[in-house]
N, C-alpha and C positions, 0 to 999 in steps of 0.2 A: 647512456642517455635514451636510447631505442626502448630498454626493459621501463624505465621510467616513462617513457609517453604510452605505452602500451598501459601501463596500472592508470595511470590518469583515465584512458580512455574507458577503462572498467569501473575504476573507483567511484569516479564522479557521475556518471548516471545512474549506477546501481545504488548511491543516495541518493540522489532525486528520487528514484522509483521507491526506493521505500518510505522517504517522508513524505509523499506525497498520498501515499496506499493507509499509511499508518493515520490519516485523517480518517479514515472507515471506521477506527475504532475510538473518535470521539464523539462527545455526547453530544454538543453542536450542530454534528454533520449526522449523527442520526436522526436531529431531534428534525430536524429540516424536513424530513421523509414525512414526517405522521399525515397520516389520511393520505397520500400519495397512490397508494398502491392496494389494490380491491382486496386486498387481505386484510389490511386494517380494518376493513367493515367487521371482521371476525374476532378483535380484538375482546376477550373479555379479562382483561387485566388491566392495571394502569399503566398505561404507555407509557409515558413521563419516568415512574419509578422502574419500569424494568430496563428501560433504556441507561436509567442510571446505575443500575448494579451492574448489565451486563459490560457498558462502556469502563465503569470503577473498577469489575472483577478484571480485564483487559489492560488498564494503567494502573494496575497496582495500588488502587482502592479501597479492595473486599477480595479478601479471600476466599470467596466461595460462592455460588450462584443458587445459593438455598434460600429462597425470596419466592411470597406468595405474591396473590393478586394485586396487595400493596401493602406497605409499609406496618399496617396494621395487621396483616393475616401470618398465621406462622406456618401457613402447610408449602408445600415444596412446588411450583407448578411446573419447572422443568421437569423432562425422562432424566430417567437414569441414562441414555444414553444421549442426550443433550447435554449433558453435563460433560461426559466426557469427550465428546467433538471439541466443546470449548477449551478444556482442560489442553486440548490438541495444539487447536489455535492458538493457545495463549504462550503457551511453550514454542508455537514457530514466530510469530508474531517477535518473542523475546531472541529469540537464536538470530531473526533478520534485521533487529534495530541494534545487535549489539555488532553484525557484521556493517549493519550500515555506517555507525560510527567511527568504528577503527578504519575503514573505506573513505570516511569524511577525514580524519587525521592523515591515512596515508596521501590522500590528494594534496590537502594544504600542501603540507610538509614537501613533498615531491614538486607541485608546482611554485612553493617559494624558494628553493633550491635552484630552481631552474631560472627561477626572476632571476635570482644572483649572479647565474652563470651565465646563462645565456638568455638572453627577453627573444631574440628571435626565434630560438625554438621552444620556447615557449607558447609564442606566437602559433608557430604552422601546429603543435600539439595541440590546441583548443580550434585550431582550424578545421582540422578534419576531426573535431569529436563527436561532429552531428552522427558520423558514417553508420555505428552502432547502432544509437537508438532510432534511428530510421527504419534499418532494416526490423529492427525490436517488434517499432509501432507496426509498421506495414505488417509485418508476422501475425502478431496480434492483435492487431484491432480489425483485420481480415476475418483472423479466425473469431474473432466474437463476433462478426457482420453476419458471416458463413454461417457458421452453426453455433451459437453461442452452447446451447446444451453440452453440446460436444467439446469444446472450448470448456465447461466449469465441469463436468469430469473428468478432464485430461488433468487440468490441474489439484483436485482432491486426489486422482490416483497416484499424482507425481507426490504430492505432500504430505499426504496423508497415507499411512501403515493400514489402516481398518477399515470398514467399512462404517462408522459410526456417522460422517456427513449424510448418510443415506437415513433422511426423515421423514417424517409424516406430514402431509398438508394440514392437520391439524397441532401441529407441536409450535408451541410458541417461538421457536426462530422461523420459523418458516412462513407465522403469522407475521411478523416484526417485519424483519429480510428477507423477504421474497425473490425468488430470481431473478425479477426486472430489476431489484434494488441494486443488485449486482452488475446488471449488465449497465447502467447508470452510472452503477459508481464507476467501475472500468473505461464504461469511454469519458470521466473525468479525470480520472489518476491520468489516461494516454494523455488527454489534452493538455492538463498540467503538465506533465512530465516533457511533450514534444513544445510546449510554450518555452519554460526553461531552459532547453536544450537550445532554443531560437536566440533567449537572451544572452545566453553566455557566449553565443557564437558571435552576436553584432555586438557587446561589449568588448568582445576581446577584437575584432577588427577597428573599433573604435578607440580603445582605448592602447592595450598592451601592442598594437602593431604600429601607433606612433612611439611608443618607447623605445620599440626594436630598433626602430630607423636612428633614435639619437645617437 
C-alpha cells in the first residue's frame, strides 16, 4: 500500500503539470499573445498562419515547418537551425505526454484499487499530496521570480542535447515567443497546476473522507 500512495503522489501531479504545460502548444493559447509582447511590432509574417503550422507541426498536424510568410508564399522562413530546436521539442513534448498518460492510467488504477480496499487510506494518500507540488512550485516559481534567465537555461541544458535553442532576436520564434512569453506562460502552468492540487485536496476532504468514515 505505502509503494502505491507513493506512485499516486508522483503520478498525479506529474499529469497535471504536463496537461497543463501542453496548453503552450495550442493555437488558442498562442493566439491570445499576438501584439502582447514588443517583438510582435517585429513581426513580418502572418501571425495567425504561423502560429498555426507551428502549434499543427506540434499536435500532429503538419509534418514539417517549411511555411513562408503565409500560406501563399513557398520559401522557407524558418533557420535551418529553428527547425531543428523544434524538431527537439516536438520529440520531448511527445516522450512527456505519453509519460503523462500512462501516469494518468497508473493513478486511476492505483487510486480505484485503493477506493475498493481501503477509502480511508485513500483518504490520508490525497491528503498529503499537496506536500510535492508545493515544495515543486516554491522551487520553481522562486527560481523563475530569481532569475528567470538562469531558470530558462537551466532547463534547455537539462532537455536539450545541443545548443540549437540558442537563437537570434531576429528569428522568428523569438519574434512569435519571446522570453516574457515564457516567463507568463510559467507562472500560469504554476498557478494551474498549484489551483488543481488545491481542488483535489478539499475534494477529497469533502467528499472521499466522509466515505472513509462509513
Amino acid at each position: 500500500m505505502k509503494i502505491s500512495k507513493v506512485a499516486i503522489w508522483i503520478t498525479v501531479p506529474f499529469f497535471l503539470l504536463i496537461l497543463f504545460a501542453s496548453f503552450l502548444t495550442s493555437k488558442p493559447y498562442l493566439l491570445l499573445s499576438k501584439g502582447i509582447y514588443d517583438s510582435h511590432d517585429n513581426v513580418f509574417f502572418d501571425h495567425d498562419y504561423a502560429v498555426d503550422r507551428i502549434a499543427g507541426y506540434l499536435n500532429y498536424r503538419y509534418d514539417n515547418l517549411e511555411f513562408g510568410v503565409n500560406e501563399n508564399d513557398d520559401s522557407v522562413i524558418l533557420r535551418d537551425i529553428e527547425i531543428s530546436h523544434m524538431v527537439d521539442v516536438k520529440k520531448l513534448y511527445t516522450y512527456l505526454r505519453v509519460a503523462a498518460i500512462i501516469s494518468l492510467i497508473t493513478a486511476v488504477s492505483l487510486s480505484y484499487m485503493m477506493f475498493k480496499v481501503d477509502k480511508n487510506e485513500l483518504y490520508k494518500t490525497y491528503k498529503s499530496i499537496y506536500l510535492g507540488p508545493l515544495l515543486f512550485v516554491l522551487f520553481v516559481g522562486g527560481y523563475l521570480i530569481i532569475d528567470f534567465n538562469a531558470a530558462f537555461t537551466a532547463f534547455h541544458q537539462i532537455f536539450f542535447t545541443n545548443d540549437d535553442w540558442l537563437l537570434y532576436n531576429t528569428d522568428v520564434l523569438i519574434i512569435l515567443l519571446p522570453q516574457n512569453f515564457w516567463m507568463v506562460s510559467g507562472i500560469i502552468i504554476l498557478s494551474l497546476f498549484s489551483s488543481s492540487i488545491g481542488l483535489l485536496y478539499y475534494l477529497n476532504g469533502r467528499y472521499i473522507k466522509a466515505l472513509s468514515l462509513k
